[in-house]
C-alpha positions in Angstrom: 8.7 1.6 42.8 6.1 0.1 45.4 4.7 -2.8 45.1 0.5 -3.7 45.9 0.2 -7.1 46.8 -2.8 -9.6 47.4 -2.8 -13.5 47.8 -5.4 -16.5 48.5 -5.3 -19.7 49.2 -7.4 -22.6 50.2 -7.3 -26.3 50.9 -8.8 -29.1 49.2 -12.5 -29.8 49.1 -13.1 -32.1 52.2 -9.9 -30.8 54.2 -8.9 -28.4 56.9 -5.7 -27.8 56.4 -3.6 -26.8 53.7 -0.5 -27.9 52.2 -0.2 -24.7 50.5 1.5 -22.1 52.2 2.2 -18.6 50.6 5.6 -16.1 52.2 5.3 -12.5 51.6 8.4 -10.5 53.3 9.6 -6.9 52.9 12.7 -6.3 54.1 14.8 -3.0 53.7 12.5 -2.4 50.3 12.9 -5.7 48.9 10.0 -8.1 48.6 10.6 -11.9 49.0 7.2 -13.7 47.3 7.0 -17.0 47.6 4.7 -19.9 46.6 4.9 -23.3 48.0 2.7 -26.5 47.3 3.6 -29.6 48.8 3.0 -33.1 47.4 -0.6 -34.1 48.2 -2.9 -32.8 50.6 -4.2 -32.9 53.7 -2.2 -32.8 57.5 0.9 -34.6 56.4 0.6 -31.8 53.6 -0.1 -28.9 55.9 2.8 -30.1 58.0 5.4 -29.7 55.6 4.2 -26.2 54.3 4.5 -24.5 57.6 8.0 -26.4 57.8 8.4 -24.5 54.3 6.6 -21.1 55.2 9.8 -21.5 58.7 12.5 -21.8 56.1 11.4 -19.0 53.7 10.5 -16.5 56.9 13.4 -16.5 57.9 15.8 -17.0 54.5 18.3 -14.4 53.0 16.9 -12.1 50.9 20.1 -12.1 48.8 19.0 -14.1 45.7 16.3 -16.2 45.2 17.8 -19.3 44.2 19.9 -19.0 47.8 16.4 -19.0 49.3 15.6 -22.3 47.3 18.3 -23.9 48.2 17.9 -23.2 51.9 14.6 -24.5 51.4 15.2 -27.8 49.5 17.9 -28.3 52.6 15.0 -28.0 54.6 12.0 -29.9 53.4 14.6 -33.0 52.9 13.3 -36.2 54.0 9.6 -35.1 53.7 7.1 -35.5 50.7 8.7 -32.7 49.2 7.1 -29.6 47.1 7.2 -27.7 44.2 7.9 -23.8 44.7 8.6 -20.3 43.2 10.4 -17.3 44.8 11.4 -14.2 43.4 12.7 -11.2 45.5 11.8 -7.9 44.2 14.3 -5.2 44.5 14.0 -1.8 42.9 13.1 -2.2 39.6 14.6 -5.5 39.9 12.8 -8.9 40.0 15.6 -12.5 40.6 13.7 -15.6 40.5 13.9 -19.1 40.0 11.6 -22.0 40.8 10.9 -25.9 41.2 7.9 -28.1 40.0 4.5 -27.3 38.6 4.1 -24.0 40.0 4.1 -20.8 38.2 5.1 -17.6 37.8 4.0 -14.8 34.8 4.8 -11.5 34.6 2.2 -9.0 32.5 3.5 -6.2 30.7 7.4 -6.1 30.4 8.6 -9.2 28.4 10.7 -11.7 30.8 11.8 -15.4 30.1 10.7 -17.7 33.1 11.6 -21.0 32.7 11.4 -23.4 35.9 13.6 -26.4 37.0 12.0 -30.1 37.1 12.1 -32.0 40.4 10.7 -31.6 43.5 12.2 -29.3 46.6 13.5 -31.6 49.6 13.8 -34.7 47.1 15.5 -34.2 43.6 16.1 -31.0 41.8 18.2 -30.5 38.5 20.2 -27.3 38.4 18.5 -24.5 39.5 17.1 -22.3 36.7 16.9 -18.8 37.5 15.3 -15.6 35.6 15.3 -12.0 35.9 14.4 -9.2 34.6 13.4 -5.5 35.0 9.9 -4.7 35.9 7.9 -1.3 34.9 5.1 0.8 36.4 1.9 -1.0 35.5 3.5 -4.6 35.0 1.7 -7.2 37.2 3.2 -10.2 38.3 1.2 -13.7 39.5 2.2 -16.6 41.3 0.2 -19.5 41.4 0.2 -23.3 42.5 -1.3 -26.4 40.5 -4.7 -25.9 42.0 -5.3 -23.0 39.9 -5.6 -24.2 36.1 -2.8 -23.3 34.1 -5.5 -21.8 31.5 -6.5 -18.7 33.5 -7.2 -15.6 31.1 -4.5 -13.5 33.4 -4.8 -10.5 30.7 -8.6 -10.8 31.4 -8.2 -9.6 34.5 -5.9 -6.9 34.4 -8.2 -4.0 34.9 -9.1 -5.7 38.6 -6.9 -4.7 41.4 -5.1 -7.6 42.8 -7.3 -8.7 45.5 -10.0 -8.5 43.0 -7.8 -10.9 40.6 -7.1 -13.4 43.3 -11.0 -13.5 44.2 -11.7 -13.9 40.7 -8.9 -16.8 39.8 -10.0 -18.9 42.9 -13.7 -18.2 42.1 -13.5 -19.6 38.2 -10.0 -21.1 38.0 -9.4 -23.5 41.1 -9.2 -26.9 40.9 -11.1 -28.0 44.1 -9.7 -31.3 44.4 -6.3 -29.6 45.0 -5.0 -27.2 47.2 -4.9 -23.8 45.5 -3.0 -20.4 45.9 -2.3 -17.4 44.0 -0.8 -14.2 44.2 -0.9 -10.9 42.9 1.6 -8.1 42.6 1.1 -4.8 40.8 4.1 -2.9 40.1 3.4 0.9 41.0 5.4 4.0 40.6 6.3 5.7 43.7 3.7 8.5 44.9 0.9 7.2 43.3 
């Protein structure tokens, strides 16, 4: 399976900068897909993400929560963050995340719970998920400057760049920093 991938993001009404920061890797055909938003906004914010956006560049693409960790060991003694990372492998899709991020998949069924806490500060054992993903199942990653409300099934029959357009159009929060991604799960040769 292939994956078709398309992500956003934008900073806070007012700022230049954001403290959002979004990793997309592809390694030996698996996909690391990460989503990062630090604590608060602004340069101080922005700071930390690319510290973040370093960390997850460069992390094993092994399991995710390995990638967490790496990442919690290196956003310690700043403002911290909330995050999600799931690496994409085959059919195969090992997750886990941190905070008041999210991550839905459409289509095939898959329990995704997150940890409490806050990456780089205080996290409770890591929860991870997996799961196996079909042709035609979508996944979407998306930080608390998107509302949590969004009509995701809504917006299935839009390609993923379409989605992402359409979520940040009608679903950000523009006092916050806001990201989303978009991954559509397609069978090979098509």
């Amino acid at each position: 399976m292939k994956l078709t991938i398309a992500c956003q993001s934008q900073p806070a009404s007012g700022e230049l900068v954001n403290g959002d920061t979004i990793v997309v890797r592809e390694h030996d055909g698996a996909h690391l897909i990460a989503i990062v938003d630090v604590l608060g906004h602004g340069h101080d914010a922005a700071q930390v993400a690319k510290l973040a956006a370093r960390s997850l560049e460069t992390a094993p693409m092994t399991r995710a929560a390995v990638a967490l960790l790496g990442l919690h060991d290196a956003l310690r003694g700043t403002r911290g963050a909330a995050a999600a990372i799931c690496i994409l492998r085959g059919d195969r899709l090992d997750g886990c995340g941190v905070g008041n991020v999210e991550v839905r998949v459409l289509g095939t069924p898959m329990a995704i719970l997150l940890t409490p806490g806050i990456v780089g500060q205080r996290m409770h054992r890591l929860r991870e998920f997996e799961g196996r993903l079909a042709p035609g199942d979508r996944v979407v990653w998306f930080s608390d400057g998107i509302s949590s409300h969004v009509p995701l099934g809504e917006l299935r029959s839009l390609a993923p760049g379409e989605a992402c357009t359409m979520i940040m159009q009608r679903h950000r929060r523009r006092h916050d920093d806001a990201s989303v991604v978009v991954a559509d799960v397609v069978a090979e040769g098509t």
